[in-house]
ROVEXNU-533719 format. One record per residue (C-alpha): x, y, z; residue number from 1. Coordinates in steps of 0.1 Angstrom, whole numbers, plus 2048, in hexadecimal, padded with zeros to 3 digits. Layout:
REM residues N
     X     Y     Z   pos
     X     Y     Z   NUM
...
This chain:
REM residues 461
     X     Y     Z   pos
   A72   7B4   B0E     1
   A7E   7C0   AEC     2
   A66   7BA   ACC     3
   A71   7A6   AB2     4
   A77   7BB   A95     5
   A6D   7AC   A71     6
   A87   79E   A5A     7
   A90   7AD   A39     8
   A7F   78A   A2E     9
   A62   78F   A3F    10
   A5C   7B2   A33    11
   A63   7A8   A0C    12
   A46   78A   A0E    13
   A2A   7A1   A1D    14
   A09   79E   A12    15
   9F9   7C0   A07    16
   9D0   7C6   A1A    17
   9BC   7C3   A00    18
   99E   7DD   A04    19
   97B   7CD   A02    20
   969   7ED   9F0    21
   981   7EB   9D5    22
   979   7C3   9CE    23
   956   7C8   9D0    24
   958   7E6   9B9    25
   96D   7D6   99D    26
   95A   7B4   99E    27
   936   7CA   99B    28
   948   7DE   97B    29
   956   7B9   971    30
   92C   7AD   971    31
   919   7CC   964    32
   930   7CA   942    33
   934   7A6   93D    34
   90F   7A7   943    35
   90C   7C6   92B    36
   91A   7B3   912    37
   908   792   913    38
   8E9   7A8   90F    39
   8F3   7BA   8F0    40
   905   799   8E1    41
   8E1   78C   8EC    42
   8CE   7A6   8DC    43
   8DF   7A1   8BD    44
   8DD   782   8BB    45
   8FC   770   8C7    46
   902   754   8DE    47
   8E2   74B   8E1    48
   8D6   726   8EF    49
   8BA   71A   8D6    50
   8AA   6F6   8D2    51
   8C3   6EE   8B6    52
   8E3   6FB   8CB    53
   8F7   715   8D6    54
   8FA   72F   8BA    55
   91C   746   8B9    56
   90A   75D   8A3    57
   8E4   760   89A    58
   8C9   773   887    59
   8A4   77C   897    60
   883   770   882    61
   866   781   88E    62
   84D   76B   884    63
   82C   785   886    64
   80C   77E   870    65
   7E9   793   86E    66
   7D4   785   87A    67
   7F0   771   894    68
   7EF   74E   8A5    69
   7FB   73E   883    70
   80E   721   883    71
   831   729   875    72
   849   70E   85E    73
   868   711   85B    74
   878   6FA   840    75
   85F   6E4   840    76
   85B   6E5   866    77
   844   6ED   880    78
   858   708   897    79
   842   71F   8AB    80
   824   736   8AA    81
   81F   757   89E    82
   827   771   8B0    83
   84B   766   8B5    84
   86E   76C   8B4    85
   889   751   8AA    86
   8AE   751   8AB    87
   8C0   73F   88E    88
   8DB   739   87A    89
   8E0   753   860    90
   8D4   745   841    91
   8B9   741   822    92
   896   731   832    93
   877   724   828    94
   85F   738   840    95
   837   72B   83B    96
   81E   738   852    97
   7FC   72A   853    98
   7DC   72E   864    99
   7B9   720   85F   100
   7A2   72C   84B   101
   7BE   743   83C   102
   7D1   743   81C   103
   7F8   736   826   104
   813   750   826   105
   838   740   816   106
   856   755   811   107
   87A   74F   80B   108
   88D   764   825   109
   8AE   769   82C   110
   8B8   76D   84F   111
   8D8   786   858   112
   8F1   785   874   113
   8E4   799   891   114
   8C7   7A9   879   115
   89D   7A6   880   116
   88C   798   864   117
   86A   79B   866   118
   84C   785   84F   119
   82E   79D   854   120
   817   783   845   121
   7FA   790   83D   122
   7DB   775   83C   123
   7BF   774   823   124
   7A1   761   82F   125
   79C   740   818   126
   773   745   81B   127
   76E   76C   820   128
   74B   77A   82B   129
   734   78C   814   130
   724   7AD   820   131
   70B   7C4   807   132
   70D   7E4   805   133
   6F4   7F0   7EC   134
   6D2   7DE   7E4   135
   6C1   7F8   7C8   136
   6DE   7F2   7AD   137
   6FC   805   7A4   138
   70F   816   786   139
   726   82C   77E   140
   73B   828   79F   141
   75B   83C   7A6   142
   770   83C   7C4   143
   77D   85E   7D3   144
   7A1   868   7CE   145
   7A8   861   7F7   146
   79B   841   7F1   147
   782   849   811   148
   763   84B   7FC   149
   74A   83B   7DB   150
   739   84D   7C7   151
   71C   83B   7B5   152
   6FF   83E   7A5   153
   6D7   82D   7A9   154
   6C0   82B   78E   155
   6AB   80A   795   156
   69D   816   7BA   157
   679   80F   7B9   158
   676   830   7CE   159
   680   846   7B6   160
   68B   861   7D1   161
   6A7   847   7D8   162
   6B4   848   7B6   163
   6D4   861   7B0   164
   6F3   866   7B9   165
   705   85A   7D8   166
   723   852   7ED   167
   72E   838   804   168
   746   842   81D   169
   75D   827   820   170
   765   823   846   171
   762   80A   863   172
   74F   824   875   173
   730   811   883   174
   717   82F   87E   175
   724   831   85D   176
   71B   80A   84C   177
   6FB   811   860   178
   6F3   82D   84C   179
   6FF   81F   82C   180
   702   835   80D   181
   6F9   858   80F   182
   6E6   868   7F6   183
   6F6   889   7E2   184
   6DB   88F   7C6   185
   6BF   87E   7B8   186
   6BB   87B   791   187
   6B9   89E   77F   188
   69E   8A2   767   189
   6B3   8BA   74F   190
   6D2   8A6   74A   191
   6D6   87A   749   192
   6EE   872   766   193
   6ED   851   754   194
   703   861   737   195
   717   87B   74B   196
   739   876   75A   197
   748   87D   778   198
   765   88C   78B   199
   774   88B   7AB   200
   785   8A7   7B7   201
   7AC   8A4   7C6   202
   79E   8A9   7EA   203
   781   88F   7E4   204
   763   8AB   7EF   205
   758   8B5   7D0   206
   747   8A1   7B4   207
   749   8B2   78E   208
   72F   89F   779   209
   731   8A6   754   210
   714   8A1   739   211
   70E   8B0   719   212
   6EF   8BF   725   213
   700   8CE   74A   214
   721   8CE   757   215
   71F   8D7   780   216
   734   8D7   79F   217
   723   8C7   7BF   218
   732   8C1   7E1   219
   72C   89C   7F1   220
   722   8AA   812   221
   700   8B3   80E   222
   6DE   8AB   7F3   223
   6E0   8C1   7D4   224
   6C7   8C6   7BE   225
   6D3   8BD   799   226
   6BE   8D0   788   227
   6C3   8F3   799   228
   6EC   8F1   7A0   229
   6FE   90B   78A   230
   70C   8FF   76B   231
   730   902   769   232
   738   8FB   745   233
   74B   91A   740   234
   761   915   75E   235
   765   8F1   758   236
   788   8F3   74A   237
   799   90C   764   238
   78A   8F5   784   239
   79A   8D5   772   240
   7BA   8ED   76D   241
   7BB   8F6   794   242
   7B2   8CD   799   243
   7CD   8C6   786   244
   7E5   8DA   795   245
   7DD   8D3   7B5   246
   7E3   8AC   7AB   247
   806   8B3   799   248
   816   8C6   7BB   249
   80A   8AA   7CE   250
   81A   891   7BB   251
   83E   8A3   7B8   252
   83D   8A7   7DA   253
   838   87C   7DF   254
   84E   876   7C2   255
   86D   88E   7CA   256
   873   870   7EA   257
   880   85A   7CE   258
   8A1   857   7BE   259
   8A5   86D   7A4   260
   8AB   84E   78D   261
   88A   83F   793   262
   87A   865   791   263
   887   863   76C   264
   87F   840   761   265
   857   84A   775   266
   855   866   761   267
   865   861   73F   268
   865   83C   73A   269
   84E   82F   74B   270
   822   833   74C   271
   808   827   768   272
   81B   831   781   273
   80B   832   7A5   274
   817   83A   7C3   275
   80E   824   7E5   276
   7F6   82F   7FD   277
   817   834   812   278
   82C   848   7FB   279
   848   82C   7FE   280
   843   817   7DE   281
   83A   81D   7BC   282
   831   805   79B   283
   835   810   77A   284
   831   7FD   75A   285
   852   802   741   286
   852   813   720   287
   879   811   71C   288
   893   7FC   725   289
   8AE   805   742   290
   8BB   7F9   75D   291
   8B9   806   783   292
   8DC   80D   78E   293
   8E8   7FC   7AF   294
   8E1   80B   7D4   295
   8D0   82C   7CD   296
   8C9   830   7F4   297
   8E0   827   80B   298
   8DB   803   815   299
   8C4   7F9   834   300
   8C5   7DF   84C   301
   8AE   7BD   844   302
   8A7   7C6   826   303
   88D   7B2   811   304
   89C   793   803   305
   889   78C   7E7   306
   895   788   7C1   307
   894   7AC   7B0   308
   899   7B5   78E   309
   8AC   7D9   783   310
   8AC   7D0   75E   311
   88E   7DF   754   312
   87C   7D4   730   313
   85F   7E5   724   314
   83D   7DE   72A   315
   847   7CC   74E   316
   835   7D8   76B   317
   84B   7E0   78D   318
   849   7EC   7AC   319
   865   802   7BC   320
   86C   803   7E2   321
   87E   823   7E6   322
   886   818   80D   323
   899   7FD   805   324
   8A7   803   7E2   325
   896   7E4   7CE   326
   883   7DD   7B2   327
   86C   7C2   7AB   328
   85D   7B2   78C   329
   836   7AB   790   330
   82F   7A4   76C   331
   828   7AB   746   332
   80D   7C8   743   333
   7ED   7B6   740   334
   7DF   7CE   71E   335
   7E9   7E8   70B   336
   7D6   809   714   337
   7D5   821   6FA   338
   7D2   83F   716   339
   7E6   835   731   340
   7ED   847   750   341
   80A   862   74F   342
   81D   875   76D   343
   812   898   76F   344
   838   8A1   780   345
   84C   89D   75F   346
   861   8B8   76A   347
   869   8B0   785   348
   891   8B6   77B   349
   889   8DA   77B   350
   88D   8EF   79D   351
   872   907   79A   352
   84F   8F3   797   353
   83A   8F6   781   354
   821   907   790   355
   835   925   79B   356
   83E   92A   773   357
   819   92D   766   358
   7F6   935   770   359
   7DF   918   778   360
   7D1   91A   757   361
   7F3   909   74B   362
   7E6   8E5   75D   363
   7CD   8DA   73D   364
   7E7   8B8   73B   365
   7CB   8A1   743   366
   7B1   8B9   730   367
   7C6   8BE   70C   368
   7C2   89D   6FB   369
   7A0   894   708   370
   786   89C   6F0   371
   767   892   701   372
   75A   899   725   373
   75D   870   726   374
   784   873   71F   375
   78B   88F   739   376
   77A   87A   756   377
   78C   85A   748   378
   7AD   86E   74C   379
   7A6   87A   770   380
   799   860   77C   381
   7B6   842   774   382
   7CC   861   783   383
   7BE   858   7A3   384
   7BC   830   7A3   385
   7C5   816   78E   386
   7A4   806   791   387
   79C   817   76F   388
   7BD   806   75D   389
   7BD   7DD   755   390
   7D6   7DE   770   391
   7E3   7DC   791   392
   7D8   7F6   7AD   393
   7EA   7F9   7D1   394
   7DC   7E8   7EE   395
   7D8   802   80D   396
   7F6   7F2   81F   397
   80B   7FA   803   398
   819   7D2   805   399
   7FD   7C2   7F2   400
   7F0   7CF   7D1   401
   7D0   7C1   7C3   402
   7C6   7B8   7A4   403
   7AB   7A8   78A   404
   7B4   784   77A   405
   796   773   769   406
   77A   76C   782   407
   78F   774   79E   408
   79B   78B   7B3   409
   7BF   788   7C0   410
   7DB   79C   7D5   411
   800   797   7D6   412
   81B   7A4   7E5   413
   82E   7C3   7DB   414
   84B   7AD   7D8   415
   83B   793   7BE   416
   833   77B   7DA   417
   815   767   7E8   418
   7FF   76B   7D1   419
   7D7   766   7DD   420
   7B3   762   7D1   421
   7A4   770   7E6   422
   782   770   7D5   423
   772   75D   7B8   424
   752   762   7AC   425
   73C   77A   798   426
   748   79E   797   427
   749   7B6   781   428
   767   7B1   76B   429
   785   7C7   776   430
   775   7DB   795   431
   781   7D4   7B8   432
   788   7EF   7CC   433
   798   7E9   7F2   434
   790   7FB   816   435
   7A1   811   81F   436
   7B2   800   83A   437
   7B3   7DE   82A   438
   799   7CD   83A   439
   77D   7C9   81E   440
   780   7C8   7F6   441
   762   7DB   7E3   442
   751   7C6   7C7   443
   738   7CB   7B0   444
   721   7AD   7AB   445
   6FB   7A3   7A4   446
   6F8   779   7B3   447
   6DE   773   79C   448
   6DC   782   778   449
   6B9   791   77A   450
   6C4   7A9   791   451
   6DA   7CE   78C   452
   6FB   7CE   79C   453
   702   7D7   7BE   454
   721   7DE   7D3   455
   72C   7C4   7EC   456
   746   7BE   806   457
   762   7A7   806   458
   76F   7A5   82E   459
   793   79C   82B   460
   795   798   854   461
């Protein structure tokens, strides 16, 4: 029997095999990169199911306070809790976070198409605990240049062994509260500590106390004996030279991170200028007009929103963030000083420093147009801190700074925003000094008026 051989028709309408490896293949290429891009349009943002709808495009809110679990109000309305991250429309909002017990955070922020805007409230209690940290009474108190320690000095003891100079290391170091202050000298019986002044050095170990009767150089340590320390009167000038030098390379190296623009208006138009404890920000209080020219860094992502001001008029304070290229208004200067701080890195333009050019000797800026002991220390010491200027100083996270107003001690945003008292009451006018990590302010305070001052505690957490 002859097969039937296939028809020209037949051959024309056959169906090719299809090979099963190759299906399965393509259709598992087809899922990982439809599903790759569903995640990154979901990363970013995009097409994203929410309780108001499905969003084609969307920004991220991360709503995080400190302390967290705050309710969190968006426009008016109840949303979600802290810690949290929402998807929304990109847009202006009205973001209030609130906790009990806690001062309410609002800000105006502007959310950006596939960009993370964070809050990073920070929460001041509404009632804060008190904690004392002295009992015998306290003058002359200075805090070190690292902002670690106190100096301060006892004269009211009723031991008089615990009367003298000493320091309180400011640290959250359990052994350390328990210990309180630590004792560096008792009174000498040459010289009035009462009438000297004193002098940290750059590195915060070394105290120099000035008097018209002594002048000596103690460490902070260890217990010195006042009265048997080497005088150091003749030396006095070159150790304040080497300070100062010491001060001046430190600070060109923190302010060379800034435009060059801001260097100039810092250092030639501009007086009590300090640096944040993070090297990122700086205020400065005008003595000329000018105006900050646009995107001096190149641009970053979320940027801080908020209203800045580049016109600059004189006698304005602002704070510069070098990060994110703005500059914000915080207000008038609050007095006239008639020996204001100056930057020590005026030339800064040049490329060899300073230092390199002269012997240490040359560094006497902070020395040449001080004519008493009093003087010198004055101009050292509101180097250091702005506690010693009618002004603002920075709070340790370099986003607060704290300040004096009245009775009352409050802290804003480096951004002019949420302003807080967080403290009103007896103090003494114009010193607050914070912790180092934020978590206590430092007052100085007597609760009845029959008693000598003392230092007390302020717990922020």
């Amino acid at each position: 029997m002859r097969t039937a051989q296939p028809t020209e028709k037949s051959k024309k309408f056959r169906f090719p095999k299809i090979h099963l490896g190759f299906t399965y293949t393509l259709f598992s290429a087809i899922i990982i990169i439809g599903g790759a891009f569903v995640a990154i349009e979901y990363a970013k943002g995009n097409y994203r199911l929410t309780r108001q709808g499905f969003l084609r495009e969307a920004g991220l809110l991360n709503t995080n306070s400190f302390p967290s679990g705050a309710e969190v109000f968006i426009n008016g309305r109840l949303v979600t809790a802290t810690d949290d991250t929402l998807y929304l429309e990109p847009g202006e909002y009205e973001v209030e976070i609130v906790k009990d017990g806690f001062w309410p955070w609002k800000k105006s922020l502007e959310v950006e198409r596939e960009l993370v805007t964070q809050t990073n409230a920070q929460l001041f209690p509404t009632t804060p605990s008190f904690t004392p940290l002295t009992f015998s009474g306290v003058n002359s108190v200075l805090p070190s240049p690292d902002g670690q320690k106190i100096l301060f000095l006892t004269t009211s003891a009723t031991n008089p062994t615990r009367n003298g100079l000493f320091v309180l290391e400011l640290t959250e170091n359990l052994l350390s509260l328990q210990r309180g202050p630590r004792q560096i000298s008792e009174l000498a019986t040459t010289f009035d500590l009462n009438q000297a002044d004193f002098i940290w050095s750059p590195n915060s170990n070394e105290i120099m106390i000035l008097s018209e009767q002594k002048e000596a150089l103690i460490t902070v340590d260890r217990k010195h004996n006042l009265d048997t320390v080497a005088d150091i009167s003749f030396s006095r000038k070159s150790i304040l030279s080497e300070w100062e030098e010491e001060m001046y390379l430190r600070e060109r190296q923190f302010l060379s991170e800034f435009p060059p623009q801001i260097i100039e208006i810092a250092t030639q138009s501009a007086q009590n200028v300090y640096i944040s404890p993070d090297k990122k920000r700086l205020f400065y209080t005008t003595t000329a007009p000018n105006i900050i020219s646009e995107d001096l860094v190149p641009p970053i992502p979320a940027r801080n929103t908020q209203e800045e001001s580049r016109t600059l008029e004189v006698g304005s304070i602002y704070v510069y963030d070098r990060e994110e290229d703005k500059n914000f208004l915080i207000g008038p200067e609050r007095s006239e000083l008639t020996n204001p701080k100056a930057l020590l890195a005026a030339d800064l333009y040049t490329r060899t420093p300073l230092a390199l050019q002269a012997s240490p000797s040359a560094f006497l800026r902070l020395q040449e147009n001080a004519s008493t002991s009093a003087e010198i220390a004055n101009n050292f010491n509101r180097y250091h801190t702005a506690l010693h200027l009618d002004t603002f100083q920075w709070f340790p996270d370099s986003k607060h700074l704290l300040y004096t107003l009245d009775s009352s001690v409050e802290i804003r945003g480096y951004d002019n925003t949420n302003s807080t008292t967080v403290y009103s009451g007896p103090f003494k006018q114009n010193f607050v000094y914070p912790w180092p990590d934020g978590s206590r302010l430092l007052i100085l305070t007597a609760f009845n008026s029959d008693l000598p001052m003392n230092l007390y505690a302020i717990d922020l957490r």
